[in-house]
Backbone bond lengths (Angstrom), bond angles and torsions (degrees), N, CA, C in turn:
res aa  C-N    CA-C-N  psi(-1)  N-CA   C-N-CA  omega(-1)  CA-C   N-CA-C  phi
1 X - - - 1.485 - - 1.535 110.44 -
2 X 1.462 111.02 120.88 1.703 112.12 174.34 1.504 101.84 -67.95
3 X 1.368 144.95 112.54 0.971 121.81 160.99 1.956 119.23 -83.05
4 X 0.958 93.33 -14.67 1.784 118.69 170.71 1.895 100.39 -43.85
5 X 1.602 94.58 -71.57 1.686 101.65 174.87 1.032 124.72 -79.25
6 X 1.147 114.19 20.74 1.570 116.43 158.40 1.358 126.01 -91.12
7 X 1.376 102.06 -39.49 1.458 123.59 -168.13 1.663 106.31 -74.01
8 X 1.399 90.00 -23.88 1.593 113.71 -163.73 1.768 101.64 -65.94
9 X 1.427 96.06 -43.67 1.525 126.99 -144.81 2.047 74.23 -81.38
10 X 1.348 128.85 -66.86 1.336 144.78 177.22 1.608 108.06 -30.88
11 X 1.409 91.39 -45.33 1.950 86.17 -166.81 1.319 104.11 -109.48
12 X 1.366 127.79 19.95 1.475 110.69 157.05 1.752 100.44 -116.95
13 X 1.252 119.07 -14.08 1.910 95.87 149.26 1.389 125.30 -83.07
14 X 1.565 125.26 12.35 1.412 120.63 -174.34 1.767 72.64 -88.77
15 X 1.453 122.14 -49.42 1.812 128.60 -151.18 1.520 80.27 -61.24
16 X 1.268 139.94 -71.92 1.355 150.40 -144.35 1.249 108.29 -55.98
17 X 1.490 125.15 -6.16 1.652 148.70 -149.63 1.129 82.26 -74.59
């Protein structure tokens, strides 16, 4: 499990808000 690209994946739809 990437947890790296997850977080990644998390904080550019919070930015995309």
């Amino acid at each position: 499990m990437h947890a790296r690209s997850y977080l990644g994946f998390l904080v550019v739809n919070v930015l995309r808000k």
